[in-house]
C-alpha positions in Angstrom: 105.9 109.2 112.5 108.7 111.0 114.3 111.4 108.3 113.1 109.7 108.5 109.6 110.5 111.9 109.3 114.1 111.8 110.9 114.7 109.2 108.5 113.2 111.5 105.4 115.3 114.2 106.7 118.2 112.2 106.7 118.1 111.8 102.9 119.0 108.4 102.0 121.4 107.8 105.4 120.4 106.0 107.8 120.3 106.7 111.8 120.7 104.2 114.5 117.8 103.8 117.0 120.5 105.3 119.5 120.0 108.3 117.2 116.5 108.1 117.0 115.7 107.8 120.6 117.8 110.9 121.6 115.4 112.6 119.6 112.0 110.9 121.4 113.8 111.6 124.3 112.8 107.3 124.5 115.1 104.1 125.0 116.8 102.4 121.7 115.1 99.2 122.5 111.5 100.8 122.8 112.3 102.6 119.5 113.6 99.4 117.6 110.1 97.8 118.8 108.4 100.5 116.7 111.4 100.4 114.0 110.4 96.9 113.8 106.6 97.2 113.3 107.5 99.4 110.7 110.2 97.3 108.8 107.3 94.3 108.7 105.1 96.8 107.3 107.5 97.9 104.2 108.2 101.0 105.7 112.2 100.8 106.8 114.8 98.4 106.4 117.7 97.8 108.3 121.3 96.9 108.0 123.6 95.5 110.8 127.0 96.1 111.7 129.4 99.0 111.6 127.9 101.6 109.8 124.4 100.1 109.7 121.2 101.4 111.0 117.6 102.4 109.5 116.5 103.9 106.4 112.9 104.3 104.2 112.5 101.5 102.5 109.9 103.9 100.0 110.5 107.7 98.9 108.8 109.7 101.9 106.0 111.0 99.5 105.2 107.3 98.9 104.5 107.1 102.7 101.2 108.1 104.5 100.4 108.9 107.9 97.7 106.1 107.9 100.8 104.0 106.2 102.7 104.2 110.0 99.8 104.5 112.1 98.3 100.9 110.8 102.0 99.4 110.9 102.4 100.4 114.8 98.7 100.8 116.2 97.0 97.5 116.9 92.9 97.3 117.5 89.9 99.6 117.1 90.7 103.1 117.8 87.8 103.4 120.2 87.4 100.7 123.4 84.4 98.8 123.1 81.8 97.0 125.8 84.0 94.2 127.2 81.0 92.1 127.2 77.6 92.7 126.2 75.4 95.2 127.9 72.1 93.6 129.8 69.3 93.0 127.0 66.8 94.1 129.8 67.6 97.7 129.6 65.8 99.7 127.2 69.6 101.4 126.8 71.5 98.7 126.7 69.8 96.5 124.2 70.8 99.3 121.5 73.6 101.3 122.6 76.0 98.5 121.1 75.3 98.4 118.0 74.8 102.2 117.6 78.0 103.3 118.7 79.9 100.5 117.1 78.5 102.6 113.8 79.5 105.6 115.4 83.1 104.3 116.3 83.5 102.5 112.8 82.4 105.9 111.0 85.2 108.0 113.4 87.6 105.4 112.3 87.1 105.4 108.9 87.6 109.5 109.0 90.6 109.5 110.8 91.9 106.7 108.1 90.9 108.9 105.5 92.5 112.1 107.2 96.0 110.6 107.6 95.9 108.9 104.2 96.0 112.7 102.9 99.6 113.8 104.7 102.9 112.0 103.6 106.0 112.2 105.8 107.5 114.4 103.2 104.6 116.5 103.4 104.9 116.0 107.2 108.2 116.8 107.3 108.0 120.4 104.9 105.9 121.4 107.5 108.3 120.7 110.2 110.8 122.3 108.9 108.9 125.4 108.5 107.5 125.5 111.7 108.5 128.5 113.8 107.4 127.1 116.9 104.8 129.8 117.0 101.2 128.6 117.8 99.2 128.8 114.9 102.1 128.8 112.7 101.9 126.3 110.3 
């Protein structure tokens, strides 16, 4: 989300993930992972060579938070039993299948809740930011 809105801040330029990574404070190669994820996703393109680096492939208000968090985040949000809990125990014969309700229900909200913010909604709010908690 961070290189989504350095790239919708950049206005139609692109950045290399050199660029990018000085501003996760990360390393290029982890960043062109992401970059990656989010290239196969329809989110960025790239170009190569002299010049070249990443842009949005879509307008930043045709991007949604849930847009980059499903193109980077693999699994279920919450961890599940690794294997089933013993059918034995009054607890365990039901706790499964509740939570897995509870879990799919959380999942579904926070799917919901990013699919509301853009990155150029995102990114009007980081530029007003004052740094100030509370302020935005």
């Amino acid at each position: 989300m961070h290189a989504l809105a350095m790239l919708a801040h950049r206005r139609g330029g692109s950045l290399t993930s050199a660029e990018i990574a000085d501003s996760l404070e990360s390393n290029p190669v982890l960043v062109r992972r992401v970059l990656g994820r989010l290239r196969d996703a329809g989110l960025v393109w790239s170009t190569e060579g002299r010049g070249g680096g990443w842009s949005l492939a879509r307008a930043p208000r045709d991007i949604t938070l849930y847009d980059a968090y499903a193109a980077v985040e693999e699994g279920q949000i919450f961890s599940r039993h690794t294997h089933p809990p013993s059918g034995a125990c009054e607890v365990g014969r039901g706790i499964g299948t509740l939570l897995d309700a509870e879990f799919r229900d959380a999942e579904r909200a926070l799917e919901e809740q990013l699919g509301k913010t853009t990155i150029a909604g995102l990114l009007r709010r980081i530029l007003a930011f004052d740094g100030e908690p509370g302020s935005h």
